[in-house]
C-alpha positions in Angstrom: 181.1 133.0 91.8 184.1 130.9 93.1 186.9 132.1 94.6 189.0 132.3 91.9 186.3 134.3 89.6 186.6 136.6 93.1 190.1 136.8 93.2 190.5 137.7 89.4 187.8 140.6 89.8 189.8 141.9 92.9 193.1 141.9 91.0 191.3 143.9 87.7 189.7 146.4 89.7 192.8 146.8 91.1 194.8 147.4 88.1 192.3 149.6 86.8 191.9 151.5 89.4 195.7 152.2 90.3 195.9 153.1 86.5 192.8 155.6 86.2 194.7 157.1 90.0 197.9 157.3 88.3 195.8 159.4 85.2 194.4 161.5 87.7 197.1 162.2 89.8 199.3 163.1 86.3 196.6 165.4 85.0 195.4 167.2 88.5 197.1 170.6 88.4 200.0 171.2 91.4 199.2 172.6 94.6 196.6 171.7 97.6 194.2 169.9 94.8 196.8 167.8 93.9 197.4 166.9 97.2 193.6 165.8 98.0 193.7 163.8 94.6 196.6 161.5 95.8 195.0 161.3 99.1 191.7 160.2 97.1 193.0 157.8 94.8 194.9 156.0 98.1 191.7 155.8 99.6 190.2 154.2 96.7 193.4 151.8 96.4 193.5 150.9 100.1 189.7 149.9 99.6 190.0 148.1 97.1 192.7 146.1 98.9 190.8 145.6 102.1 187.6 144.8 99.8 187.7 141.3 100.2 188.3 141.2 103.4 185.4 143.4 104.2 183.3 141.0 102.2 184.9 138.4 104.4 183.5 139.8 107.1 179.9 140.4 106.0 180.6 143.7 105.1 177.2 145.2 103.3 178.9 148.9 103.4 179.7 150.0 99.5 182.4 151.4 101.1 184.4 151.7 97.4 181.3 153.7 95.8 181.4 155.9 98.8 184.6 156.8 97.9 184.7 157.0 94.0 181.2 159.1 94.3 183.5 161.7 96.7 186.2 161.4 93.9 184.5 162.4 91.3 182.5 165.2 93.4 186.1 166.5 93.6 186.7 166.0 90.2 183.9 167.3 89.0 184.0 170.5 91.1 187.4 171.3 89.5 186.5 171.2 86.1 184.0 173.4 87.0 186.2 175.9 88.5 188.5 175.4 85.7 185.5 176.7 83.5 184.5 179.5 85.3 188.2 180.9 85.7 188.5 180.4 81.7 185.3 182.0 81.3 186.7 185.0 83.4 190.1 185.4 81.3 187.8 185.8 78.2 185.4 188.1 79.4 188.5 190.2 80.5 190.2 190.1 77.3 186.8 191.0 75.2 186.4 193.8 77.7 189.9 194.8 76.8 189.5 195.0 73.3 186.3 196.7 73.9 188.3 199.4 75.8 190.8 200.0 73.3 188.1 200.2 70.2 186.1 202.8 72.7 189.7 204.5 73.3 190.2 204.4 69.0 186.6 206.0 68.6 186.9 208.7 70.6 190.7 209.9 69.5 189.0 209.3 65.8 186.0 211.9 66.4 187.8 214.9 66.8 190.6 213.9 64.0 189.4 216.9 62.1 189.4 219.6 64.5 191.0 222.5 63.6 191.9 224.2 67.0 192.9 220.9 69.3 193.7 217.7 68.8 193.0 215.0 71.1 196.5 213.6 72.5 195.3 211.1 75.0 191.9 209.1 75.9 191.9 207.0 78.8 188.6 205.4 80.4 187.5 202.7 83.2 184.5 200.4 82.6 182.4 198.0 85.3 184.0 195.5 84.9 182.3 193.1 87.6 180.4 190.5 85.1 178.1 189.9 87.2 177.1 194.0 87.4 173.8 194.5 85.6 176.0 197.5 83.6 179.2 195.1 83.1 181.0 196.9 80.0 179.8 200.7 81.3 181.9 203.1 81.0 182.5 204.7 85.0 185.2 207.2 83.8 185.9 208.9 80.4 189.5 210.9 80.6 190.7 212.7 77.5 193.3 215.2 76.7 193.2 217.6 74.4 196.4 219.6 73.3 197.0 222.5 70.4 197.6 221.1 66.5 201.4 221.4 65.6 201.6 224.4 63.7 198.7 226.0 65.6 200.2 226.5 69.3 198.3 229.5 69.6 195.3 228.4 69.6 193.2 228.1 72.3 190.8 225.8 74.2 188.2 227.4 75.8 185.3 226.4 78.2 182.3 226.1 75.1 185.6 223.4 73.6 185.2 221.6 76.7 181.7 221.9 77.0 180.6 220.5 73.4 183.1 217.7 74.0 181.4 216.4 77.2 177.7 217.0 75.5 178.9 214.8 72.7 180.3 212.3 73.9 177.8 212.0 76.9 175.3 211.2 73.8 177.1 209.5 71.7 178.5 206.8 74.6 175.3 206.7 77.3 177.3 208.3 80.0 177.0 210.7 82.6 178.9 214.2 81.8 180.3 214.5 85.3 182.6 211.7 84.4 183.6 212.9 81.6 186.9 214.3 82.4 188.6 217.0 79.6 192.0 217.8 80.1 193.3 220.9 78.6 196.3 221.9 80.4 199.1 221.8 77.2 197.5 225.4 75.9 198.9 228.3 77.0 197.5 230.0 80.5 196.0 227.0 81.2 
């Protein structure tokens, strides 16, 4: 190759590097990874500047795929983080509406009680994905308060008892965590 053929590769690779660097450096979120992306994509421009020269000089370092290789180890690591952190938000938003439809199913049992009504449900689940019992529930809290029309009812402790029996069935939990709150009836 003569030294023009040279000197027209140089001035391509160039270009097409300052173009993919100015891609990157447009798309790389803000912050510290921003930062390490312009420093990368100098490197790779200031090597590509000095590449003839290192040539020159009987060079046999790749010097340049040294460089793009660590670029796109960086790059490459950040999308993955980018995955994983999406992957998160999901898994927290199905486990939300999971929440809520356990919350809905147990208010909807005890719709037709005559003697209490439930007037709130509450619970915590594992919520550490990685947890062999992700999705468990750790802690069931529901109150229970008299119908309208039917204050003087009362709540006793076989209510609260076939509460926590059911719903330790129904939902695979332990009834210790069950938690029944009956404090709205009188000389409670």
């Amino acid at each position: 190759m003569d030294s023009l053929d040279e000197l027209r590769v140089w001035v391509i690779s160039l270009i097409s590097i300052t173009v993919i660097c100015s891609l990157a450096e447009k798309f790389a979120p803000e912050g510290g990874l921003n930062k390490y992306v312009k420093l990368v994509c100098g490197l790779v421009v200031a090597i590509v500047i000095i590449g003839p020269a290192v040539r020159f000089l009987g060079g046999g370092f790749k010097v340049q795929e040294t460089v793009w290789n660590d670029y796109m180890t960086i790059s490459k690591g950040e999308m993955e983080k980018r995955i994983r952190r999406l992957e998160e938000e999901k898994a927290g938003q199905l486990l939300e509406i999971y929440r809520q439809s356990l919350v809905s199913d147990v208010k909807y049992r005890y719709q037709g009680e005559r003697d209490f009504m439930v007037t709130g449900v509450d619970l915590v689940l594992q919520e550490d994905s990685r947890s062999t019992d992700y999705g468990a529930i750790r802690e069931l809290y529901i109150k229970v308060g008299p119908r309208p029309g039917n204050e003087k009812s009362v709540f006793g402790r076989l209510d609260e008892e076939r509460i926590r029996d059911e719903l330790s069935r129904t939902l695979g939990i332990d009834r210790d965590r069950i938690i029944v709150d009956s404090s709205i009836f009188e000389g409670r």
